[in-house]
FIKOLZA-1660 file (N, C-alpha, C; in steps of 0.1 Angstrom, whole numbers, plus 5000, padded with zeros to 4 digits):
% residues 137
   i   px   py   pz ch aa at
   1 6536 2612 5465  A  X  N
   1 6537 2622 5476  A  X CA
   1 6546 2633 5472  A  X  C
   2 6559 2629 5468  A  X  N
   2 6570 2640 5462  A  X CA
   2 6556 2651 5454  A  X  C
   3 6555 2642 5441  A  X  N
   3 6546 2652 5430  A  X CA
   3 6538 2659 5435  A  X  C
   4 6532 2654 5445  A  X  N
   4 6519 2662 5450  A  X CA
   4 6524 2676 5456  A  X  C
   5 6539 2674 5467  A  X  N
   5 6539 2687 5472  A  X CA
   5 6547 2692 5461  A  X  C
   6 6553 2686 5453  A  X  N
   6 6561 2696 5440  A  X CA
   6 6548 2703 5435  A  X  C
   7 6538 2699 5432  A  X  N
   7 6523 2707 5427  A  X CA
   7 6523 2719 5431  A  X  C
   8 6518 2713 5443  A  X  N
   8 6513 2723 5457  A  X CA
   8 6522 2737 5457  A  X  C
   9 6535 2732 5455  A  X  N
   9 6546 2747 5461  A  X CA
   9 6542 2751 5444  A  X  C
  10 6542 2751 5438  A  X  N
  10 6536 2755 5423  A  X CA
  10 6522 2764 5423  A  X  C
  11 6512 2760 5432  A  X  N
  11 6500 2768 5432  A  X CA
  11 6488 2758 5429  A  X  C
  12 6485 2765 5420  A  X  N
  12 6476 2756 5414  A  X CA
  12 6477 2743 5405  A  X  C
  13 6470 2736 5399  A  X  N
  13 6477 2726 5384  A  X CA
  13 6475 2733 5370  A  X  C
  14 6465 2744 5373  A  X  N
  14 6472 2754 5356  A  X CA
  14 6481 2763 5354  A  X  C
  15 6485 2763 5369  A  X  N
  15 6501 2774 5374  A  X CA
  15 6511 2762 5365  A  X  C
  16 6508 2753 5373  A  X  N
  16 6520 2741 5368  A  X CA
  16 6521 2737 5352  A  X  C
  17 6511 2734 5351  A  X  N
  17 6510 2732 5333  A  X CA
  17 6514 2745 5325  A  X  C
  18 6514 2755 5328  A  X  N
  18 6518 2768 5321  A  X CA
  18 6534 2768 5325  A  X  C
  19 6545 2765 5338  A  X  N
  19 6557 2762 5341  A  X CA
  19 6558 2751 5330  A  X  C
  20 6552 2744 5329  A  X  N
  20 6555 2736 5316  A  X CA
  20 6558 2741 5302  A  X  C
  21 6553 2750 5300  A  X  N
  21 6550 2756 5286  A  X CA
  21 6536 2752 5281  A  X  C
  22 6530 2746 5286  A  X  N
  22 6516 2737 5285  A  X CA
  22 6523 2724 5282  A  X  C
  23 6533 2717 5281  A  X  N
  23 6532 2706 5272  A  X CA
  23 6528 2692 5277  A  X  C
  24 6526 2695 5296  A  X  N
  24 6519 2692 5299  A  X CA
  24 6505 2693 5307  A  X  C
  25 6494 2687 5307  A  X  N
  25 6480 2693 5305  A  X CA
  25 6477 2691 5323  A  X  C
  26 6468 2700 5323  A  X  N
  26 6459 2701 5340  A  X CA
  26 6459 2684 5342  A  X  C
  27 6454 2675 5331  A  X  N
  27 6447 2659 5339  A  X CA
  27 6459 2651 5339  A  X  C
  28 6468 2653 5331  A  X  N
  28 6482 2648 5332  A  X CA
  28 6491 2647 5346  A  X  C
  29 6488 2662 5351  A  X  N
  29 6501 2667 5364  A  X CA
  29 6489 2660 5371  A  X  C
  30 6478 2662 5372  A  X  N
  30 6467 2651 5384  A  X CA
  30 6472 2640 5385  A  X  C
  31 6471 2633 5375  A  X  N
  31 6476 2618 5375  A  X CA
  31 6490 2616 5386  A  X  C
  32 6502 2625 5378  A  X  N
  32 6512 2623 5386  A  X CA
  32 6512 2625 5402  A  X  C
  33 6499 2627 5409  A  X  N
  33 6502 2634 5421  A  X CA
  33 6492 2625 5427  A  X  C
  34 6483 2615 5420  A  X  N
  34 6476 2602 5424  A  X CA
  34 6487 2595 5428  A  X  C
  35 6479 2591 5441  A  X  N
  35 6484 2576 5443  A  X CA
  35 6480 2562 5436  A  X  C
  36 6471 2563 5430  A  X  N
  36 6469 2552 5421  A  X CA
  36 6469 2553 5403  A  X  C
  37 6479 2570 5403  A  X  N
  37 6483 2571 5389  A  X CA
  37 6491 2562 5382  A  X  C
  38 6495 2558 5370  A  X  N
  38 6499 2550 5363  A  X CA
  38 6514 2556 5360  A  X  C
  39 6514 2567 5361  A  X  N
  39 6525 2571 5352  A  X CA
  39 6534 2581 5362  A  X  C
  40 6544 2581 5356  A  X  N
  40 6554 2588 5366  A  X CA
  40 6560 2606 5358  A  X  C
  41 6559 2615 5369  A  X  N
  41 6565 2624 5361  A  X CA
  41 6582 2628 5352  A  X  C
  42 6583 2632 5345  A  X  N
  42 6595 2630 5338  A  X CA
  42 6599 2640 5341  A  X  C
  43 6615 2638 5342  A  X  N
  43 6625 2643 5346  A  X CA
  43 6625 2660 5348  A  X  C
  44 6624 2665 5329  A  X  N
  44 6623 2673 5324  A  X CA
  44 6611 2685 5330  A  X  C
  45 6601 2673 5334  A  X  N
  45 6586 2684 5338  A  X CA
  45 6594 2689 5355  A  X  C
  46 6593 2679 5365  A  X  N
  46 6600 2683 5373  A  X CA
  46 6613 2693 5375  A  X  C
  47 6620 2692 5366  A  X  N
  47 6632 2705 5362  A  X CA
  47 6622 2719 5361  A  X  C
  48 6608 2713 5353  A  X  N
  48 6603 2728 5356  A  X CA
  48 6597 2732 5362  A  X  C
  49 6590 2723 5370  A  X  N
  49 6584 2727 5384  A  X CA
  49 6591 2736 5394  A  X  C
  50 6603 2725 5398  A  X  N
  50 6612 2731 5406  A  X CA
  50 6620 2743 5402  A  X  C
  51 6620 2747 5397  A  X  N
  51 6624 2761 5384  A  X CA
  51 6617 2771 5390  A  X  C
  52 6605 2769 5386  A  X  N
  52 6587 2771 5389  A  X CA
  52 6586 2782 5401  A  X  C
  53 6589 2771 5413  A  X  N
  53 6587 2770 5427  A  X CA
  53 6597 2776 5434  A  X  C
  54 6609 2772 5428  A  X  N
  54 6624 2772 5434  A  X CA
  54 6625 2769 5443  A  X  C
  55 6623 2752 5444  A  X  N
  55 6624 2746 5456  A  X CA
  55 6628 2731 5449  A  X  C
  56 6639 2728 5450  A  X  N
  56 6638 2711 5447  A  X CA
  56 6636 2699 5455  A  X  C
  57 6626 2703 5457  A  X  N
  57 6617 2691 5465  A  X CA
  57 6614 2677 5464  A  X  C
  58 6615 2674 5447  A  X  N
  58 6615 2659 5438  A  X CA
  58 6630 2655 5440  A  X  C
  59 6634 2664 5434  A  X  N
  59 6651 2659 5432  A  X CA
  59 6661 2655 5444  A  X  C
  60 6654 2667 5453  A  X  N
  60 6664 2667 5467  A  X CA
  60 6661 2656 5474  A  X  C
  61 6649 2650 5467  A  X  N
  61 6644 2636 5480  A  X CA
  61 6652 2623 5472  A  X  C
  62 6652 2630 5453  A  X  N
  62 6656 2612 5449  A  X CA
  62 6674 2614 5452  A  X  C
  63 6676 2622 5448  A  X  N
  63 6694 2629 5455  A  X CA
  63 6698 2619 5471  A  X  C
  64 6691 2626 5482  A  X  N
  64 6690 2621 5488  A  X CA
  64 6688 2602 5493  A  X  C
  65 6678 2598 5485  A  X  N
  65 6676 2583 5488  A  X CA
  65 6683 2579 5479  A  X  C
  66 6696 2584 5471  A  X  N
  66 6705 2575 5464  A  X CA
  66 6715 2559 5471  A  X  C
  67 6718 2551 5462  A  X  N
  67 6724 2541 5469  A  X CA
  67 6732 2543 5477  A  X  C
  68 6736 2531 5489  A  X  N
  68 6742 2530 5497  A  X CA
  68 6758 2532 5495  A  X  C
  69 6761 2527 5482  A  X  N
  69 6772 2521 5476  A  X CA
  69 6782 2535 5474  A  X  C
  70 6776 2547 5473  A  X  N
  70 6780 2563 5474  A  X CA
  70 6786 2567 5487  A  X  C
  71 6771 2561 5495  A  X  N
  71 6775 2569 5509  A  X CA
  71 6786 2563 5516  A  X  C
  72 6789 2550 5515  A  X  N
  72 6803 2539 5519  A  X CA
  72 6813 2548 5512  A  X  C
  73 6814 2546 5501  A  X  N
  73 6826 2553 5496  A  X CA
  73 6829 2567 5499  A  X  C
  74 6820 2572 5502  A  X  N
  74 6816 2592 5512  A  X CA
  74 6825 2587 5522  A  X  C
  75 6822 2578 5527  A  X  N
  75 6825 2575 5547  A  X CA
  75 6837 2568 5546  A  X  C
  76 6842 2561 5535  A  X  N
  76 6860 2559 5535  A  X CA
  76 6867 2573 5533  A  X  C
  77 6862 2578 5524  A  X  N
  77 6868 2587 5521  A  X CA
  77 6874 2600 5535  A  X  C
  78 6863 2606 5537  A  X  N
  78 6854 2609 5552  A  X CA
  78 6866 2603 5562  A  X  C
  79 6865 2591 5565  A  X  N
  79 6874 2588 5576  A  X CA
  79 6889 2587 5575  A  X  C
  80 6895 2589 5564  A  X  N
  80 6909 2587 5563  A  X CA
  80 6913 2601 5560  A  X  C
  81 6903 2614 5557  A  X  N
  81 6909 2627 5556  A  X CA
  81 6910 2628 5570  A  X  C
  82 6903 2626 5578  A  X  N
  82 6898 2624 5592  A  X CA
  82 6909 2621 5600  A  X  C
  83 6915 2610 5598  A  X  N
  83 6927 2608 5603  A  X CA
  83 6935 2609 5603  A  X  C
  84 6939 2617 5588  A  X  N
  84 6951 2622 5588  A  X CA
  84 6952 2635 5588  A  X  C
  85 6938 2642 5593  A  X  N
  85 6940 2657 5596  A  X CA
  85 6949 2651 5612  A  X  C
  86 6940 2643 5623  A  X  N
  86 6945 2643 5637  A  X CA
  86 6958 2634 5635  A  X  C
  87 6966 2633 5624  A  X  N
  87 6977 2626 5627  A  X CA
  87 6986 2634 5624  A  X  C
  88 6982 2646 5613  A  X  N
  88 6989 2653 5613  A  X CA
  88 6989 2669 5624  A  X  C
  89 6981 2673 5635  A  X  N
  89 6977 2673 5643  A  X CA
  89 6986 2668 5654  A  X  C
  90 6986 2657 5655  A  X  N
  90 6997 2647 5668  A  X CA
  90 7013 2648 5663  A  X  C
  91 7013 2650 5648  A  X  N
  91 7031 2653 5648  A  X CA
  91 7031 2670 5650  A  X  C
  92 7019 2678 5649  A  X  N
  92 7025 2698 5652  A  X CA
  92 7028 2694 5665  A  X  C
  93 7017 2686 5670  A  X  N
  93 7018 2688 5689  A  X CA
  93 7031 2686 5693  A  X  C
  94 7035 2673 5685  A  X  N
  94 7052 2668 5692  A  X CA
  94 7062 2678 5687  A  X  C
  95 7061 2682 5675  A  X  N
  95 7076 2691 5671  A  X CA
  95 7069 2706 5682  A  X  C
  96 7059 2710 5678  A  X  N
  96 7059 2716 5691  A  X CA
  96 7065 2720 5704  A  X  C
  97 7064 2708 5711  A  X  N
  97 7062 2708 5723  A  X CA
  97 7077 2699 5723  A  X  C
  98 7087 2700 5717  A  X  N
  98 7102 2690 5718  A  X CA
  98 7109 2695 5725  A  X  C
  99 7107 2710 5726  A  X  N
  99 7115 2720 5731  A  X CA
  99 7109 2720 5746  A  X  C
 100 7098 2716 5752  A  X  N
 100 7094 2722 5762  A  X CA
 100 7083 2731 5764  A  X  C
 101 7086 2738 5753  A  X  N
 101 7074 2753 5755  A  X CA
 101 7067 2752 5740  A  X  C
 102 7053 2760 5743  A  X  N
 102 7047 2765 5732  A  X CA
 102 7044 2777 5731  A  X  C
 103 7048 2777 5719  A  X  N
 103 7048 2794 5718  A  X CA
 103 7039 2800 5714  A  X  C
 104 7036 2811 5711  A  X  N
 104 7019 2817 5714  A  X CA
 104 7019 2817 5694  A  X  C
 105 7029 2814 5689  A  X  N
 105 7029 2814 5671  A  X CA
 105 7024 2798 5674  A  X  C
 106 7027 2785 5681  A  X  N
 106 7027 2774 5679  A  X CA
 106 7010 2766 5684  A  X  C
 107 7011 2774 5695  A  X  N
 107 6994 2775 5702  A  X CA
 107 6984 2778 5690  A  X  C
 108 6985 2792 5683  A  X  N
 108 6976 2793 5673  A  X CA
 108 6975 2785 5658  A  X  C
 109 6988 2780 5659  A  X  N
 109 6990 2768 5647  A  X CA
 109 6980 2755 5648  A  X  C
 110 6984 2749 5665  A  X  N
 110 6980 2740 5670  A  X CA
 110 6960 2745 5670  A  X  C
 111 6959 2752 5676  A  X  N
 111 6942 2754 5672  A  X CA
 111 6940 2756 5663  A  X  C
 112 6944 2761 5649  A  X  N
 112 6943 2757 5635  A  X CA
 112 6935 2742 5633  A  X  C
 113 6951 2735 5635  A  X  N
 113 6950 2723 5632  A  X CA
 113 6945 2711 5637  A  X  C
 114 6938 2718 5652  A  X  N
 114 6929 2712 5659  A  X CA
 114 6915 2712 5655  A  X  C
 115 6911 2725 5651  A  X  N
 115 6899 2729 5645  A  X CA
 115 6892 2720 5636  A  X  C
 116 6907 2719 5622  A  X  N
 116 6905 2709 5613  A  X CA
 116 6901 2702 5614  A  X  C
 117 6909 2688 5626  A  X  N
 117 6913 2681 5623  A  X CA
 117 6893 2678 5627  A  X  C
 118 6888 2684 5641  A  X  N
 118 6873 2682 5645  A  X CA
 118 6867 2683 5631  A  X  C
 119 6868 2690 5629  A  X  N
 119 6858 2698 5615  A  X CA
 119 6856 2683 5605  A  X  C
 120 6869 2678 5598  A  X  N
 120 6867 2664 5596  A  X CA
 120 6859 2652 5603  A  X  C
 121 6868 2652 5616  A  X  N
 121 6856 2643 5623  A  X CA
 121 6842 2644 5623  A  X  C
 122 6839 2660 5624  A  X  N
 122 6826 2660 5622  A  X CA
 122 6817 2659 5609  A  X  C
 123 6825 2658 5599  A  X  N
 123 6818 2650 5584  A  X CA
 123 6818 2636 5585  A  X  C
 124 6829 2626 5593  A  X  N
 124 6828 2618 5592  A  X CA
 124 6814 2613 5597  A  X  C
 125 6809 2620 5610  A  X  N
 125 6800 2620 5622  A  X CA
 125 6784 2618 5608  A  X  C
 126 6785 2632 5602  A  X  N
 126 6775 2635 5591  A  X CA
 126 6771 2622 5581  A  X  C
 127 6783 2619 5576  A  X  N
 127 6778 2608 5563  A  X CA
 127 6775 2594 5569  A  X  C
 128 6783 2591 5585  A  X  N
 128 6778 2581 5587  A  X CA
 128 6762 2579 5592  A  X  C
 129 6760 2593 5595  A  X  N
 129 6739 2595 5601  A  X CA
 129 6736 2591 5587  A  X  C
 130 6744 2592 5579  A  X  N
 130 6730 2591 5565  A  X CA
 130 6730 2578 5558  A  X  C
 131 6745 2565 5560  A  X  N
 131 6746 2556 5558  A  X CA
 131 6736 2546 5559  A  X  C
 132 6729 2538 5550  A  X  N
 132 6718 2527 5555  A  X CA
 132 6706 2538 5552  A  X  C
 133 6702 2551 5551  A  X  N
 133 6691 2552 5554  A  X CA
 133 6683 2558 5541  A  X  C
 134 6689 2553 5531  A  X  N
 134 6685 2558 5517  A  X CA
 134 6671 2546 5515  A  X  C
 135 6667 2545 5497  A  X  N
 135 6655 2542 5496  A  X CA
 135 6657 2529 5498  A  X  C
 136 6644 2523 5505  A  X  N
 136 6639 2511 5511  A  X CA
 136 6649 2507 5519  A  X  C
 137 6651 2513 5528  A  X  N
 137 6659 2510 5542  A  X CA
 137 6650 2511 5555  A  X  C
% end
């Protein structure tokens, strides 16, 4: 299915074999774009498809369905910047505010570092949608 629309955004299959250099032939890229083809496209042809097309359509889907074992280690990562943007965040609030007042220098500090501290949460929010849902999930 990938090969097929990598094809497709390519044109035709003698558009594609000429993005090859020819090296590979019109019945060759067919095969790859069967579902009952034998053989799988290589690396290299795809580099030139998507070159081709300018669209990484193969890659961005195997990128994508990479192991789980990444996206865990994304989402520890992810959650402890996370927390220590809003921890550090909860100590401006208190030196802040010791005195009583906030001052219009300490307000715009404070929405800085409130901004942040969301801005992280919301990556954490990101890598955990993508956790589990790689290939054969």
């Amino acid at each position: 299915m990938l090969a097929r629309q990598l094809l497709e955004a390519c044109g035709t299959l003698a558009e594609a074999s000429a993005a090859t250099a020819r090296r590979i032939s019109v019945p060759q890229l067919s095969d790859y774009q069967s579902p009952h083809g034998e053989s799988f496209m290589p690396a290299d042809v795809m580099a030139d498809l998507e070159a081709y097309c300018g669209k990484p359509l193969y890659s961005r889907a195997l990128f994508e369905a990479r192991p789980d074992v990444a996206e865990a280690l994304d989402l520890v990562a992810e959650a402890c910047e996370a927390a220590e943007g809003v921890t550090d965040l909860q100590r401006a609030v208190r030196l802040a505010a010791s005195d009583g007042v906030i001052t219009p220098a300490e307000r715009t500090r404070l929405e800085r570092q409130h901004a942040k501290a969301t801005e992280e949460l919301r990556d954490v929010g990101l890598v955990l949608s993508r956790v589990g849902k790689g290939a054969g999930q």
